[in-house]
N, C-alpha and C positions, 0 to 999 in steps of 0.2 A: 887416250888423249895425251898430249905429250905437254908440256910446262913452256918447254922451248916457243911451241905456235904463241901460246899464249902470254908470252913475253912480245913477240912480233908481231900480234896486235894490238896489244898498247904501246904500240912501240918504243918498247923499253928494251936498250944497249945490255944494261945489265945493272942487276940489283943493288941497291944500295948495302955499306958495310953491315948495317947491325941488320937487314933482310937476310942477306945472305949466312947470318951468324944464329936464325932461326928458322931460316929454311933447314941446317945442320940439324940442329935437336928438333925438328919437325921429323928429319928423316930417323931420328933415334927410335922412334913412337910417342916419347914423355908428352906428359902434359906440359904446355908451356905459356904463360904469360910475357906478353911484349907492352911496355909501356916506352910513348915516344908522343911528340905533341900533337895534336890537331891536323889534319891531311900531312900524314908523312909514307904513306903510301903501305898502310899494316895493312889494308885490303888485302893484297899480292899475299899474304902470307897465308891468308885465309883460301886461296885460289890452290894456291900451292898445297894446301893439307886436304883441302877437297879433291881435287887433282887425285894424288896419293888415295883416297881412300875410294874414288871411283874406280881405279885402273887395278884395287884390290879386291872388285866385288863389291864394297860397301856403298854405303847411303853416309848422306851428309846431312846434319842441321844447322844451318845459319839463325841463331836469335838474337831481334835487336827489343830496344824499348822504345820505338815509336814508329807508327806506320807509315810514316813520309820515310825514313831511313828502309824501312820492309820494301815499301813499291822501288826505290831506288837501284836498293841492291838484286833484287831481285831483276828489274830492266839491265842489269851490270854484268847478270849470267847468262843472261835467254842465250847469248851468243852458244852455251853449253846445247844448246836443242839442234845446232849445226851438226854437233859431234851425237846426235843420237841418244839424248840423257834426257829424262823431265824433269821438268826444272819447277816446282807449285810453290804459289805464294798464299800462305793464311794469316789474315789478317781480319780488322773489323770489328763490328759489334758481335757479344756472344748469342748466340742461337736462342731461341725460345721453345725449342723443339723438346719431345718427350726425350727420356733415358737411351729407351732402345733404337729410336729416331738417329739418337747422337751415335751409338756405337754404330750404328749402322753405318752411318752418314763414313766418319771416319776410318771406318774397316776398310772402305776402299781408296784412303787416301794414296793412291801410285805416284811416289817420287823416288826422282837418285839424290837432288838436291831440293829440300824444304826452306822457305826461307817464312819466318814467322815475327808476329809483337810475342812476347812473353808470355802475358794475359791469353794470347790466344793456344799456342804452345799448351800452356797450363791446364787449359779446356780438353785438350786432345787428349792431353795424360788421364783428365780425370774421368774421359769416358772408358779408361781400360784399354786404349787401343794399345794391341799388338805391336810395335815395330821393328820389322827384323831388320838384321844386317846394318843396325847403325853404327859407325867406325870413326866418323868424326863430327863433332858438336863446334860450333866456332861459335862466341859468345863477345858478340859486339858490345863496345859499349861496358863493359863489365863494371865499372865501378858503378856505375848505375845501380849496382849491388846496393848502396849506401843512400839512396832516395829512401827519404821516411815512410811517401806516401806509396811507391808503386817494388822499392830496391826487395822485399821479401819474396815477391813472385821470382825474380831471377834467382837468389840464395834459394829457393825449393824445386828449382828447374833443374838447377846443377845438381842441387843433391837427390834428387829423383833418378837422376838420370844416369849417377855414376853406379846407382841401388841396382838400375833395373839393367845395367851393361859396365859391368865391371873392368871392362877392358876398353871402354871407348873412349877416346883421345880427344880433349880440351883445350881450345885454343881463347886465350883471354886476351881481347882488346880494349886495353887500357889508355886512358888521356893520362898525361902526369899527375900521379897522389900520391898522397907522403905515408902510406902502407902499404904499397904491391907487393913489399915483401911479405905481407903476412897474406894478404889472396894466395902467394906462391906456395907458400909452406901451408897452408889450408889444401890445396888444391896437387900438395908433390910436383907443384912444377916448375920448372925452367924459369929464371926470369930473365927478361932481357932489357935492358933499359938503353935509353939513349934520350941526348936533347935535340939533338940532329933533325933541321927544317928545309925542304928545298928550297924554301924562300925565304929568305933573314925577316924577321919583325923589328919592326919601330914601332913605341908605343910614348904614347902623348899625354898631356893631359891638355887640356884646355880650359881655359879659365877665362877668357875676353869676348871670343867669337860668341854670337848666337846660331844654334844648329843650323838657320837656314845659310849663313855665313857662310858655315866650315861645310857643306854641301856644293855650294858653288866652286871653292877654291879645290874641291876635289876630286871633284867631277871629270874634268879633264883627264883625269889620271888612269881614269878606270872606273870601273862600277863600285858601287857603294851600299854596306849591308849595315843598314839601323838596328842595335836591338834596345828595346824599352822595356815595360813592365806589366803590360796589361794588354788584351786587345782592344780594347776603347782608344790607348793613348797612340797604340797601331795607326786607328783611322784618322786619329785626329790629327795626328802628325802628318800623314799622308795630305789632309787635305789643306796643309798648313806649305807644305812644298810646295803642291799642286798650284798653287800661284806664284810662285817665281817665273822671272821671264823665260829663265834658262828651259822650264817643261812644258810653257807653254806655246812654245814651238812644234814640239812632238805630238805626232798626229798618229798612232796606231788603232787607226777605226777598225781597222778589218780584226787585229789583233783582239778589241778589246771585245767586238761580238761575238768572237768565238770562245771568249771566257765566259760571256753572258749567257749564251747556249748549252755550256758546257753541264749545263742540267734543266731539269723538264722544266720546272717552276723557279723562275729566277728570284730571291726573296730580296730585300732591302738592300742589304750586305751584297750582295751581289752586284745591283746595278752601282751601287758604291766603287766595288772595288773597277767593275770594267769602265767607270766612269775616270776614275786614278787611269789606271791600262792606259787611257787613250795616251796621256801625257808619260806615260814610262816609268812611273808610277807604280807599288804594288803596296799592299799590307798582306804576310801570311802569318797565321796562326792558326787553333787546330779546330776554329769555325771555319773552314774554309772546304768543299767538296773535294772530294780526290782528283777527280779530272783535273779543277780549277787548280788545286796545289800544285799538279804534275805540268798544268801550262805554264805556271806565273815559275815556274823552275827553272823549266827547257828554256821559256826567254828570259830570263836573267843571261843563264849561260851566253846564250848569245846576242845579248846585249839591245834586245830590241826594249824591256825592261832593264833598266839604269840603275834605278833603287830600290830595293827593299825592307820596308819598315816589320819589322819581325818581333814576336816574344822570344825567350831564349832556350824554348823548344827545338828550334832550327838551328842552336848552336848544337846539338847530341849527333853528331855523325852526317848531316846531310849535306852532301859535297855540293856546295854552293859559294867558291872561294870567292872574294871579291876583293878588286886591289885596296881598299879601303874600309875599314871596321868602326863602326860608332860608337858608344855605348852609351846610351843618352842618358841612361837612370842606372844605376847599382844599386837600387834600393828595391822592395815589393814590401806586397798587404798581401800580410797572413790571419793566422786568426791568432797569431801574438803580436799583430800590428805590424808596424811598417819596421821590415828587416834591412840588413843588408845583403845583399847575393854572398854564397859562395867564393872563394877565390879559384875555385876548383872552376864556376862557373862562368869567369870573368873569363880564365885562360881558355878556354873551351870556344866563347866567344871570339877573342880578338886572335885566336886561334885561324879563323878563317880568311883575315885576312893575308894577300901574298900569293898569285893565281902562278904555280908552275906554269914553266914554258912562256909565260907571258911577263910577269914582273920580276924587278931585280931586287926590290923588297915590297913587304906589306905593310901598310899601316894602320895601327890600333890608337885611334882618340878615344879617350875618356872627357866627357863634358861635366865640369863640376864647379862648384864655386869656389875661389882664393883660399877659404875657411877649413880648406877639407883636403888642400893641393898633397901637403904634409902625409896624411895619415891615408889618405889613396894611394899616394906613391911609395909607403912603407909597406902596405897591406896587399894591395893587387899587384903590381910590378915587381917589385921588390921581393916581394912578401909567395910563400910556398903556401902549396893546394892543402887542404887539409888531410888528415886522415879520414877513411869510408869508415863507416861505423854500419853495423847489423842493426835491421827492427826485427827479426823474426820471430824475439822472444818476446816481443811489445803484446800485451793479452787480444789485443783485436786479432792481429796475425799468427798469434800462436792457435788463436780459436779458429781461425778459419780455412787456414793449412791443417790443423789437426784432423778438422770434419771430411779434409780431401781426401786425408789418410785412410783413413778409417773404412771406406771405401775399396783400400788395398791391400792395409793389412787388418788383424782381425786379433790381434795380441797388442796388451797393452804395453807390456814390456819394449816388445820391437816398433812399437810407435817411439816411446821415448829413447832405443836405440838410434831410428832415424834421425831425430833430433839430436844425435849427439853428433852426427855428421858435420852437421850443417858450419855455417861461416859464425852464427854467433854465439856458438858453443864454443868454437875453437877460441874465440877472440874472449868471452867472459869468464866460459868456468859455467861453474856451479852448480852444477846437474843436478843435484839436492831441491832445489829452489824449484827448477824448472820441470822436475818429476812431480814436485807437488801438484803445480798447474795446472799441468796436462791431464793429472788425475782428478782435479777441480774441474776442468774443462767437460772433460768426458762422461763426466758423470753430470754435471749439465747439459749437455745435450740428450743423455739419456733422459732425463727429468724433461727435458721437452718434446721426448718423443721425436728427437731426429736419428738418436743410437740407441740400438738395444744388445744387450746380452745374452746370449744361449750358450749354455754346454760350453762355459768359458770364452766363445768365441766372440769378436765384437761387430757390429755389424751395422749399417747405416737401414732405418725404415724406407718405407716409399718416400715419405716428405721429407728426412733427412739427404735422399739420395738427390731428389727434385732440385733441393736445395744450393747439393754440390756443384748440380750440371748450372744451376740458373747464372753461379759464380757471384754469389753474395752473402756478407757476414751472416752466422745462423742468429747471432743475437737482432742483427735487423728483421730477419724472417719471424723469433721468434717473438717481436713485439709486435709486427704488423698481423698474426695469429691470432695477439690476446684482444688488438684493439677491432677486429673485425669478427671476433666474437663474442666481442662486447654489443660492436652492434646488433649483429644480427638477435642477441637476447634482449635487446634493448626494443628493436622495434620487431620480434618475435611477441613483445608483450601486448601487442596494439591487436585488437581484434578487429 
């Protein structure tokens, strides 16, 4: 396959500067990180290092953190099955299948290019599968490394991966963060930075209009992508549009029953959203069925849906540019109460707006009150993404990764080796600390009979192994244990 065709079907003239300045160290073999903003076109690079490692013999893995960005990219390569390559997508809920079910299952996974969620990736590794000839990993998304809740799965994907192929070449696709340089120097690779956007951003605040206001005046312009804070405030916004005159013109029946259909048993939510649909309408978030995400996408793109009221899940990689960017709330409910987003988060968002080929610029409204104009415009516009920070030393994730391990290797030592690979070894230190852990770790799981010891070797039981495949904390597994046999002694005592 040659690079050239594949330039001539996206009909790209030729590369942009800092493309072309990592296609070079692409061609070196190095590992290499690229950070540049939001749709700047680091896909190509990713094209490009697969390309290379196809035309070398090898296999490729494409891993993102979310399955709308998986089915995406994945519909982005099929074109590769022209040229005689298969092209598999894994994704989804994890299996419930026994042990040997899973390695089965996956022993025959036949790709040249793999495109995966993390979570699911991580599954494959831990049923043992074999993977030969893989040459190149591209790692979407990477600072996604720095998510509290899901960022530890990617830090043990990499470093699994670099364990189990020493010589396989990393490609990191980064949003702007104010640490790439240490992903780099973790990682030995390349970095390349740029701020370089095909479409210049303008970014706003607003403090007068009400949302349905700044909706109408912008509507003309182009399509228009809301993001808020919850999927409740998704629907409710939706149906708070959905009465202006402006959408109650728009009639997409045919449109909106084929989102309706677009599963067996239409639930509540459903006829909601194709009820929005009709009027051009959409709320996506990650209640939403595959099909129906992958419709309420393709008509965005082209324009038969207008607006999209979204959580800021759909700002992580999914090429959904709109000439218009909202951001109705900067704030969310955690379970430390009501935060403020990211700045990392915001740029990610208003990121998308600015539709190449189409717009001469994009534009990003921030909706907030007079009180707050100051300290948003210091903070988000003004204001740099943070540094990504490691959890994988946080005890939930050092326990649950450990129990993966243990699975692979079978010395306690080269457990705590692995660990010293990892991103937040490099960034903390302290190996002292985190050798204790793991030897606390381990030995509780032994105590609950998910690891055992023989002949020095370390070893996962039946339930401990069950445990791994199920892909759930072992301290969750082992409370649900004690408290189901508690019952079962409990009414074992009834005659």
């Amino acid at each position: 396959i040659n690079f050239t065709e594949i330039l001539k079907i996206h009909n790209i003239v030729r590369p942009y500067d800092y493309q072309e300045k990592a296609i070079a160290e692409i061609d070196k073999g190095k590992n290499l990180i690229v950070s540049t903003p939001t749709a700047s076109g680091k896909t190509l690079l990713a094209e490009y290092g697969i390309i290379r490692a196809l035309n070398n013999n090898g296999k490729a893995i494409y891993v993102v953190p979310m399955r709308a960005l998986a089915s995406e990219k994945f519909r982005e390569f099929e074109i590769y099955k022209n040229f005689g390559y298969k092209v598999l997508l894994e994704m989804g809920d994890l299996e419930s299948l026994d042990v040997e079910t899973l390695k089965y299952k996956y022993s025959r996974l036949n790709f040249d290019v793999l495109f995966a969620t993390a979570e699911k990736l991580d599954a494959i590794l831990r049923a043992n599968v074999s993977l030969k000839d893989l040459k190149f990993l591209v790692v979407d998304e990477i600072h996604f490394l720095g998510s509290p809740d899901r960022g530890s799965v990617y830090e043990i994907l990499i470093a699994k991966l670099r364990k189990n192929f020493p010589d396989i070449q990393i490609l990191g696709l980064s949003a702007t963060i104010g640490n790439t340089d240490e992903l780099a120097k973790w990682l030995d690779a390349s970095l390349i930075q740029s701020s370089f956007r095909p479409v210049p951003l303008t970014e706003f605040i607003e403090t007068k209009n009400d949302l349905n206001t700044i909706v109408a005046e912008n509507l003309p312009k182009g399509n228009i992508l809301i993001f808020t804070n919850s999927k409740k405030r998704c629907q409710d916004l939706c149906g708070e549009l959905s009465e202006l005159a402006l959408f109650k013109k728009s009639n997409e029946q045919e449109l909106s029953e084929e989102i309706l259909n677009a599963v067996e048993s239409p639930t509540e939510q459903c006829k909601l959203l194709t009820n929005f649909v009709r009027h051009g309408i959409a709320f996506h978030h990650a209640g939403l069925a595959n099909k129906q995400r992958e419709l309420v996408e393709e008509n965005f793109k082209n324009s038969r849906i207008k607006v999209i009221i979204a959580t800021p899940t759909l700002a992580y990689g999914v090429n959904l540019p709109a000439h218009t960017v909202i951001i109705e709330r900067l704030n969310r409910y955690t379970n430390k109460g009501m935060v403020e987003i990211p700045v990392l988060e915001y740029k990610q968002m208003s990121g998308r707006s600015g539709r190449p080929k189409y717009d001469k610029e994009g534009i990003a409204i921030i909706k907030a009150n007079k009180a707050k104009e100051k300290h948003i415009r210091e903070k988000y516009i003004n204001g740099k993404p943070e540094d990504i920070e490691s959890y994988i030393l946080a005890e939930p994730n050092l326990r649950f990764h450990t129990l993966s391990l243990i699975s692979e290797i079978s010395d306690v030592d080269e457990i705590v080796r692995f660990f010293d690979t990892t991103f937040g070894m490099f960034r903390y230190g302290n190996p002292e600390a985190v050798e204790r852990n793991i030897i606390n770790i381990i030995n509780g799981l032994k105590d609950w009979k998910f690891a055992e010891e023989k002949n020095t070797k370390l070893n996962l039981t039946p339930v401990g192994n069950r445990i791994n495949q199920m892909y759930i904390d072992p301290l969750t597994a082992e409370r649900y244990i004690v408290n189901f046999l508690e019952m079962a002694e409990q009414f074992g005592s009834y005659d």
